[in-house]
N, C-alpha and C positions, 0 to 999 in steps of 0.2 A: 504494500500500500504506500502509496506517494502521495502527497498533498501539493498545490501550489499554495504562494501566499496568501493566508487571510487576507480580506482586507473589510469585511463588512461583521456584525455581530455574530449574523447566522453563519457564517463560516467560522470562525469560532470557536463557536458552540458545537459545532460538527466535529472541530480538531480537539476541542476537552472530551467529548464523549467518546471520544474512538481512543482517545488515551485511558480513560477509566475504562471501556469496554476490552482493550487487548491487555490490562491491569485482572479485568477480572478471570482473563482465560487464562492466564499464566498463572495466577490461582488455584486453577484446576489443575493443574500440571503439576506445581511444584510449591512447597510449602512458603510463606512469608519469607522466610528470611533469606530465599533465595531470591527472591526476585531484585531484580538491580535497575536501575533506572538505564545504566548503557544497554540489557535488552529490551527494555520498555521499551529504547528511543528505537532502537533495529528496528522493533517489530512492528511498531505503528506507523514507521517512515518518516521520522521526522527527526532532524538533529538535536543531538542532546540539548545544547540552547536554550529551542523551538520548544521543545516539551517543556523546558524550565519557565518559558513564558506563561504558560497554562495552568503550573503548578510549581511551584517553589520548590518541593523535594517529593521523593521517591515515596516518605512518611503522608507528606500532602495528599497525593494519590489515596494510598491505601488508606486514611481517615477517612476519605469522601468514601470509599466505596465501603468500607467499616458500617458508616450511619445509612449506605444505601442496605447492604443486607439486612443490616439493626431491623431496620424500616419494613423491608420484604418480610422477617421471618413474624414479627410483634401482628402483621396483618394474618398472616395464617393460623398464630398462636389462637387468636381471638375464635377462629372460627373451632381450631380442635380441643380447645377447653369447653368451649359450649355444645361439643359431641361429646366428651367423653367424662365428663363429670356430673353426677347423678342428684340435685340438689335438693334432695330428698334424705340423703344420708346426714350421719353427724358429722362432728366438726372435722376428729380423726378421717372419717374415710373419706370426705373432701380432701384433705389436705393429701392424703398417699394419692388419690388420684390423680391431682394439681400438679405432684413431683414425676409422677413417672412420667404423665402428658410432656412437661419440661425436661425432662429427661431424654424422653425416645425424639421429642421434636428436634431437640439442639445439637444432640450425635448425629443427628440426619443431617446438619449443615457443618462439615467439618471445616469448610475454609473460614466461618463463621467465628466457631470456636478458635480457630489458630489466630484469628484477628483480635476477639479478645484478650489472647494470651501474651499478643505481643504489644497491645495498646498502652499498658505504662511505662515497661521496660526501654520499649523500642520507637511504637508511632509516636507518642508524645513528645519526642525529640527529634531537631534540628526541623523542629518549626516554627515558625515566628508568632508574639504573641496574638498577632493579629488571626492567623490560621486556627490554630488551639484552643484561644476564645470562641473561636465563631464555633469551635467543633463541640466544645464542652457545651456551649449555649444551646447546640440542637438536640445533645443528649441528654437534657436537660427533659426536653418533649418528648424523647424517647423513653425515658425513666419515668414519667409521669402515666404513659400512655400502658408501662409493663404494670405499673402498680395498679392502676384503675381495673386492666384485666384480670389480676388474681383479687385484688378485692369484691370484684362483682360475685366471685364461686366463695370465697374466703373472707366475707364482710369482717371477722373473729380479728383478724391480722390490723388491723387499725394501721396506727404509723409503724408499726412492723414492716408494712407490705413494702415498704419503699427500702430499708434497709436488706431485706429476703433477695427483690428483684438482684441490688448490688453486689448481694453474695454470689448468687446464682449465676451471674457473667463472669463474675472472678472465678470461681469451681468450673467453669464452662472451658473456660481460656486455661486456666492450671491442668487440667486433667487431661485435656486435648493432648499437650506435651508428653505426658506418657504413654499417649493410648497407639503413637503413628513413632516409633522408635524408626531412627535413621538404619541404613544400611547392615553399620560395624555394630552396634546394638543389636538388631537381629540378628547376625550372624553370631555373637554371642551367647543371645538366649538359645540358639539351634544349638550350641556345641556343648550349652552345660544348662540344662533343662531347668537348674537349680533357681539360676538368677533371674527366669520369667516371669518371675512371681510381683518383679518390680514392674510388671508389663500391666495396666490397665485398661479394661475394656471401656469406651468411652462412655454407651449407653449402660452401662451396668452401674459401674460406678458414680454416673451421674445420678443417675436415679435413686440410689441408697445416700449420697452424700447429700442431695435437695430433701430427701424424704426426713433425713433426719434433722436437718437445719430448719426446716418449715416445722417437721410438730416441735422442735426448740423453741420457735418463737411464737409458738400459741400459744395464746393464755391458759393457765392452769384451772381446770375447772372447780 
């Protein structure tokens, strides 16, 4: 893919989206921390510069598309908590249902997870206050929008809900890391069975570690 020079908005706007679009299939490929801005620039066809115009860092990128999945996955949550949570039951068997629904949804978006995992360490740096502000202000409607959908099945979680949702991305992004072991770590756990043990399944694990942190912060009856 080639581009000539923008010179109007909608062109543009054509050259940001096709950089966040060949951001998110490299995604698909290969984990976060592989991806590099000099094959961003190959692969979209525009000189490293050119892409710098559109986005200040390589972190820049991958925030936008962070608050784009954020945004995609929080639309679909809504619809599989309102199929798979029985509002008839008590408070306990809401809330087990609420974790595993958040459990099996979030292993099912693994580059989602991996984006969490690297957003303090990693995206949060070598962006300018300008960028970070704007990114935390949208997250901001993002976090509002997770909390309002477990308080609807889990009214019980008051101002919990908003602290649960914060755990829940952190365990989301933490446990991702152990669940997709590089190469030499596989080839490890294959040669001494022993040490697989440090090997986590993403959806298993998630689902026991929300289950238990959600009925933690119910109220005691």
């Amino acid at each position: 893919m080639t581009f000539q020079r923008a010179r109007t908005e909608e062109q543009r706007e054509i050259r940001r989206q096709a950089i966040l679009d060949t951001a998110s299939t490299m995604l698909d490929e290969m984990p976060v921390a592989a991806v590099t801005l000099n094959e961003l620039s190959r692969r979209v066809g525009l000189a490293k510069p050119n892409v710098l115009r559109y986005f200040e860092s390589r972190e820049a990128v991958l925030l936008e598309l962070l608050d784009q999945f954020l945004q995609d996955w929080l639309a679909a949550l809504d619809a599989e908590l309102a199929a798979g949570v029985d509002e008839t039951l008590p408070m306990a068997g809401r809330a087990t249902a609420v974790a595993e629904i958040l459990g099996r949804s979030l292993s099912g978006r693994v580059v989602l997870c991996d984006l969490f995992g690297a957003q303090g360490g990693v995206l949060e740096h070598n962006v300018s206050v300008e960028v970070v502000t704007r990114y935390k202000r949208t997250s901001l409607q993002r976090l509002a929008t997770m909390t309002a959908l477990l308080q609807k099945h889990l009214p019980e979680l008051g101002a919990n809900a908003t602290l649960f949702c914060l755990q829940a991305m952190v365990m989301a992004g933490a446990l991702s890391a152990y669940s997709t072991p590089p190469p030499s770590l596989r080839a490890a756990y294959e040669a001494e069975p022993d040490l697989a043990r440090f090997h986590l399944e993403l959806k298993d694990s998630l689902e026991q570690a929300l289950t238990a942190t959600l009925l933690g912060v119910l109220p005691r009856s």
